[in-house]
N, C-alpha and C positions, 0 to 999 in steps of 0.2 A: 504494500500500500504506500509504505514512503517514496517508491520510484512513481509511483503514478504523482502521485503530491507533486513530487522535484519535478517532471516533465511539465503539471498545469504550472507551475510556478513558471515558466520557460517561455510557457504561452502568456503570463502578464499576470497571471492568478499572486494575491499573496498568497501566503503560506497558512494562512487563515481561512481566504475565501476559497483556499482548493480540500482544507479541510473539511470544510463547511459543507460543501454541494457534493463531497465525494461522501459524506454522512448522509444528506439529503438523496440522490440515487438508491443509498441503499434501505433508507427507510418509507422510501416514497413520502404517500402525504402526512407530515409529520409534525409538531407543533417545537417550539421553540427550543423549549428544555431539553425535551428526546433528542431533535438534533446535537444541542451543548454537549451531552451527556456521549454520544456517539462518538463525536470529531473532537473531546478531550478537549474542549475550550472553553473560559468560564461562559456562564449566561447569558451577562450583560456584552460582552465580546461579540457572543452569537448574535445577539439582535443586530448590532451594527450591521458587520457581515451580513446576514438574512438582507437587511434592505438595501445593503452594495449589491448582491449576487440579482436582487429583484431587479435595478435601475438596469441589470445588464443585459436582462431578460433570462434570466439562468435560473429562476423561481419564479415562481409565482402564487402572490399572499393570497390567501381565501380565509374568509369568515362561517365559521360553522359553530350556530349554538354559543354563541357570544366568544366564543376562540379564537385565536388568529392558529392560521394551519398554513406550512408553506407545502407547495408542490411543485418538485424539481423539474426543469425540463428536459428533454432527451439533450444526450450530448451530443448530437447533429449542429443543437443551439451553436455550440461554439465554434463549430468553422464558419456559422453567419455572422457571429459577432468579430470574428479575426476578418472576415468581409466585409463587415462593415467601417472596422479599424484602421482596413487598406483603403477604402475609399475617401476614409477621411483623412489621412494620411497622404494620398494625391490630389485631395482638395488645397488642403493646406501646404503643398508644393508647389502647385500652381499660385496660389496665394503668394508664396514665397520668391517665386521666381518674378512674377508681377510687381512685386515691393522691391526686390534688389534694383529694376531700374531707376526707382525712385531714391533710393539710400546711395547710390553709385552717382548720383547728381550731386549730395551732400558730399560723400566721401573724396570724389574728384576736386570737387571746388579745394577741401582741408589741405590737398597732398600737392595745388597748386598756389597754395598760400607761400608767399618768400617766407627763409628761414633768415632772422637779423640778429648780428651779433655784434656787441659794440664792444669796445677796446679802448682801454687810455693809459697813458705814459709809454715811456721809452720800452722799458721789460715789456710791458701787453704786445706791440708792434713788433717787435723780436720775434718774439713765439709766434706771431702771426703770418711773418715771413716765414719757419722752419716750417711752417706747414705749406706753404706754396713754393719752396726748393725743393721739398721732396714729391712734388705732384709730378714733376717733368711735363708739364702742358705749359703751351706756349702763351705770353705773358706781353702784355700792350699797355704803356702806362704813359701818363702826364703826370709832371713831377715839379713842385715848385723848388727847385734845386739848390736856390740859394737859402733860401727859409729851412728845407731838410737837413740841409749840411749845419744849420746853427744852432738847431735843439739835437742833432741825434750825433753823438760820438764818431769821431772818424773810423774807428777801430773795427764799430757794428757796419758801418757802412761797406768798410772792405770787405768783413764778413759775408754781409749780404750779397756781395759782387763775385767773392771767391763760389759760393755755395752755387748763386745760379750761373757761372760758369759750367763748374762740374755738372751740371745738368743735361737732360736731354735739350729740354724746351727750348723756342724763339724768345729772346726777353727783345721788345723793340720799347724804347723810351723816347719820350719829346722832355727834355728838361728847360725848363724857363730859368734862365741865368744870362748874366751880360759875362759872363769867366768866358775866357779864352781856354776849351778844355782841349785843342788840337784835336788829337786820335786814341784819344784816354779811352781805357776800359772804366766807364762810372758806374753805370748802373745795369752794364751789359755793351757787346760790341757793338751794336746796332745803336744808336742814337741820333739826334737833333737839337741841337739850341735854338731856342726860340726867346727874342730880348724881352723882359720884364715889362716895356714899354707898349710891346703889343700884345700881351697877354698877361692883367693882373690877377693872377693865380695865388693866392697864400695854402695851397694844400696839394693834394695827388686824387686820382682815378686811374684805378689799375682794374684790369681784367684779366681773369686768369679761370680759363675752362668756364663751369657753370656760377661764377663769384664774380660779384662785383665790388670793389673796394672804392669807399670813400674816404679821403682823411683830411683832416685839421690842421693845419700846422701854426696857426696863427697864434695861439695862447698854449702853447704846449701841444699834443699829442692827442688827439683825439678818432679814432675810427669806429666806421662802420662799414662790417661783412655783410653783402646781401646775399642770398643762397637762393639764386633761382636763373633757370635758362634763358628764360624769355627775357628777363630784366641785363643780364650779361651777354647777350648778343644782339640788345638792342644799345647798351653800351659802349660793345665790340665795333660796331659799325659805325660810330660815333667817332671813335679814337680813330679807325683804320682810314677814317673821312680829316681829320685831325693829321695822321701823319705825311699821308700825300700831299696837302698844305703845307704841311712846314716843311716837309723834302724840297718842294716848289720852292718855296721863300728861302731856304735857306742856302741853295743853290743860285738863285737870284739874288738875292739881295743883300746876304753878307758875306761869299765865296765858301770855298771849300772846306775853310775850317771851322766850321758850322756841323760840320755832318760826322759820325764816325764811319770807318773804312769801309765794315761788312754795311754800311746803309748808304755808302758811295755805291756799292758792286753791285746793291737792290736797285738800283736807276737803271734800267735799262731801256727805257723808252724814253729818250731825246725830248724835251720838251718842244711843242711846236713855235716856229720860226713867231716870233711879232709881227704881221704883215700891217700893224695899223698905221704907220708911216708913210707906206708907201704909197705914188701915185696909181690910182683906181684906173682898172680901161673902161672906155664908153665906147658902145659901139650903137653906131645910128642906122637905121630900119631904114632909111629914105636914101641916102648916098652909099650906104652900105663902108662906111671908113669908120675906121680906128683911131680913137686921140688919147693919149696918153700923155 
């Protein structure tokens, strides 16, 4: 009898109500006690049970002579109930499957929220470099150079230059300074100067993979990491729209020693000639001649 109990337990029965209705079958129509007394369960227990086994349709209550009297029903009952189980079970799937389009509108919206992380003084900036030397993704920055150089240690600065060398990534930089830095390795091989005068910058924007960096320099050390794609490659374009201008300018406007080597060997497309000097040809539809 315990292996029939342990199987209805299997099928969703407690351990109670497979007591209960395996008492009930064999007494047939039965009253409350005679079952307790059968299935080894107190009284008060049984009744409970008795009216779980009834909601499930596995009894059924009758009055005789002022009595309550349950009568069990066949156990066919219960593959209609484990049918009926299933079907509310693929209701409630469908239901579910219906709902996850709706929760996956929430969820999407959360997982496209930026992640922001601020940062302040010298030490916070540090650590926040060694985590973007060890990415090896290539790295696009505007740089207030002369403000950088006067809050942050020459020593960190080398640091920072030696580590993204060792690197895989592109580092390209526009530093805003009037220094004469010739062909210096500063902030990477690739650079630009661009004079204070046409661009009053007191801080940085750097990009690096799906990160956007902002910083302060104006009263100490101040950043903020943005963590998101869309915001970092709307950035990205920004800066890459920034460096082909100052390659121009600085090419033009203050010679060679504006640029570093590898962002001299990045020019490879000759800028176009000036024609706006030149005299215009007119050519007349009625004599059909040329004046120049």
């Amino acid at each position: 009898m315990d292996d029939i109990v342990h199987s209805l337990t299997r099928l969703g029965f407690s351990r109670n109500e497979a007591s209960v209705y395996l008492a009930c079958l064999k007494t047939g129509k039965a009253r409350a006690v005679e079952v307790a007394k059968l299935a080894k369960v107190n009284r008060a227990t049984t009744y409970s049970v008795l009216e779980s086994l009834a909601q499930k349709g596995l009894v059924t209550p009758l009055s005789d002579s002022g009595e309550r009297w349950y009568l069990p029903e066949p156990p066919e009952r219960i593959a209609a109930l484990l049918h009926l189980q299933q079907q509310e079970i693929e209701s409630r799937r469908r239901m579910a499957d219906q709902l996850m389009l709706r929760l996956k509108v929430f969820h999407n919206v959360a997982a496209h929220k930026p992640k922001i992380r601020y940062v302040e003084s010298v030490d916070g900036l540090r650590n926040m470099q060694r985590e973007y030397e060890g990415r090896g993704e290539d790295i696009i920055q505007m740089v207030a150079y002369d403000t950088f150089c006067a809050i942050c240690p020459r020593s960190r600065v080398e640091s920072h230059r030696d580590e993204l060398a060792r690197g895989t990534g592109r580092v390209r930089s526009i530093l805003i300074t009037d220094q004469d830095l010739g062909d210096q390795d500063e902030l990477g091989d690739e650079f630009v100067c661009i004079s204070p005068s046409l661009m009053d910058v007191q801080g940085e924007m750097s990009v690096c993979g799906d990160r956007l960096l902002l910083f302060s320099y104006q009263s100490g050390i101040i950043a903020i990491e943005i963590h998101s794609k869309t915001i970092a490659d709307t950035a990205r374009a920004t800066l890459e729209l920034a460096w082909k201008e100052a390659q121009r300018w600085a090419k033009n406007g203050k010679g060679d020693w504006a640029l570093g080597e590898a962002s001299l060997k990045s020019m490879t497309n000759p800028l176009p000639e000036d024609k706006s000097d030149r005299p215009q040809k007119e050519v007349s539809d009625d004599n059909k001649t040329i004046n120049t």
